[in-house]
N, C-alpha and C positions, 0 to 999 in steps of 0.2 A: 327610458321612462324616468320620469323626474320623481326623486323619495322627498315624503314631508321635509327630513332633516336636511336633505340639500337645495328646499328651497327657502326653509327657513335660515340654514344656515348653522344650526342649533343643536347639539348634541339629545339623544330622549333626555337626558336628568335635567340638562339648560332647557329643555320645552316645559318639563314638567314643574322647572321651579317657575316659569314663566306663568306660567296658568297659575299656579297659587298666588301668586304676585298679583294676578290680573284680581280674580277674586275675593284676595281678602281688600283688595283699595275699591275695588265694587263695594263692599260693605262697608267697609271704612269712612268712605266718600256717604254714602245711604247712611250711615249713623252720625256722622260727627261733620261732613262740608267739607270742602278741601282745604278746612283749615290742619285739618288732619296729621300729624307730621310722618315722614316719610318711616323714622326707626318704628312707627307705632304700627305699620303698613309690616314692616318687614317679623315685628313681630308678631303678627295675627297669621301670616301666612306662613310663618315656623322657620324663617330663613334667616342669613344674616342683613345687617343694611347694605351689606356692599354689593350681596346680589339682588338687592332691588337697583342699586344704583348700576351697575353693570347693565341692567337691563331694561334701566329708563333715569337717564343721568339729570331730571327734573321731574318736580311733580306735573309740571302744566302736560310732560312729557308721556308720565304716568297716567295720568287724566285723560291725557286723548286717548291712549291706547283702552284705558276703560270705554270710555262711548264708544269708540271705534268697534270691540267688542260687543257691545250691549247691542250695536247696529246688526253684526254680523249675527246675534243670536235672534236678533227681530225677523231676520229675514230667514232664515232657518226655521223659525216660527210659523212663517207665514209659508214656506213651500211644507211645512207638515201639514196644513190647516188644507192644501190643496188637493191633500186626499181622502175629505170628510165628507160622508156623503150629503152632508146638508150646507150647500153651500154659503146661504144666508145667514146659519147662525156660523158657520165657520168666519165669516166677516164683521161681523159685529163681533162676534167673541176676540179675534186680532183687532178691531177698530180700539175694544178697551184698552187688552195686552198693552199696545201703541201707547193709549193714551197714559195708563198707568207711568210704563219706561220715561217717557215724555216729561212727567210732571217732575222725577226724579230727575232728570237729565239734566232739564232746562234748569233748574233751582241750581244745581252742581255749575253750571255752563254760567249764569248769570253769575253767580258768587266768582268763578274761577277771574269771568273778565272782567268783575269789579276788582277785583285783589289784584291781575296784570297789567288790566288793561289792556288785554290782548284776545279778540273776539277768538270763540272755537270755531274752523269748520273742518265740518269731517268730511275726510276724504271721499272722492268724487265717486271710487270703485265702489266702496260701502253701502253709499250712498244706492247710487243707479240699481244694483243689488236686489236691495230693499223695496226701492219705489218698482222696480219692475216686480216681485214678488208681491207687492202690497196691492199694485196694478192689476194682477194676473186674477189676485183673491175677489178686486172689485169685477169686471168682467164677470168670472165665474157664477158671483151673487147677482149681478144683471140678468143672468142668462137664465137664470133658475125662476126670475121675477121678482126676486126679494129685495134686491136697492133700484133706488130711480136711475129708469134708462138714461138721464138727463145729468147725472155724477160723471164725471169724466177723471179720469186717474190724477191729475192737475189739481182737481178740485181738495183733494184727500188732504194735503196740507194745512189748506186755509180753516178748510173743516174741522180737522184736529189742534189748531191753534184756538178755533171760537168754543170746541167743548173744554179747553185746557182752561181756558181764560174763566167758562161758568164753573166748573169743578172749584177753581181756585177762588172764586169769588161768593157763592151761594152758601146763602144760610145752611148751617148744619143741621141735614134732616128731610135736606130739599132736595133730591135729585132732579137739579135744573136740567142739568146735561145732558139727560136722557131725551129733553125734548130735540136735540142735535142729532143723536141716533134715530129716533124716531122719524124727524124728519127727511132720514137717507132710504126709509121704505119707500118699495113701490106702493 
């Protein structure tokens, strides 16, 4: 049987400064952009900078294992939400979750690859993850009758780009977006 530590590789204190690392550049990154500097990182999460740099020898570095994470707790999110008994508002309630991470992500994601020039994607396991977790929540809220039988797990992306885009764009005061969720009822 395969142990956390010998698949991450990582002694418990090197997982555990790991996670701090991950967390305080999650806030970090949410307060200030990844103009961020890396000592400022190392000191929110109580470390030195060298074990930030040991454990992610660039920010863009730093950065991806942030979303990369933020992916992995989405989808964690979304296998809790799969044993709510109401599965419609379990999906709309993740639809938001989504949309919130998203809005954070994308702003971080756009600044990153204007300052590189270097597009993010996240990796593919993450990724599939997610969408199948996100996939499972849509089904489930179909079955129950609460999103249109006519959603198809594909669709979920385009959808959360067109409420990301009203959110960002609508008067304040206006809950445009809601007309995006509304529109996913049956």
């Amino acid at each position: 049987m395969t142990t956390p530590a010998s698949r991450t590789g990582l002694r418990a204190d090197a997982r555990r400064n790991r996670a701090r690392v991950l967390a305080a550049a999650h806030e970090a990154f949410a307060d200030e952009g990844p103009s961020v500097p890396l000592d400022e990182i190392a000191r929110r999460a109580g470390v030195g900078a060298g074990t930030v740099y040991r454990h992610f020898p660039s920010k863009e570095m730093l950065f991806e294992a942030v979303v990369l994470d933020r992916i992995a707790w989405l989808a964690g999110q979304a296998r809790e939400r799969l044993e709510v008994a109401d599965p419609g508002a379990a999906f709309f309630e993740f639809f938001d979750v989504v949309a919130e991470q998203a809005l954070l992500n994308k702003a971080l994601c756009d600044a990153l690859e204007a300052s590189t020039g270097l597009p993010f994607k996240a990796a593919s396991d993450e990724r599939a993850e997610f969408r199948g977790a996100f996939a499972d929540l849509l089904r489930r809220a179909q079955a129950a009758g609460a999103v249109r039988a006519d959603v198809e797990p594909g669709d979920l992306t385009a959808l959360l780009a067109g409420y990301l885009a009203i959110q960002r764009q609508a008067p304040a005061g206006r809950p445009l977006a809601k007309i995006i969720a509304d529109g996913l009822r049956a």
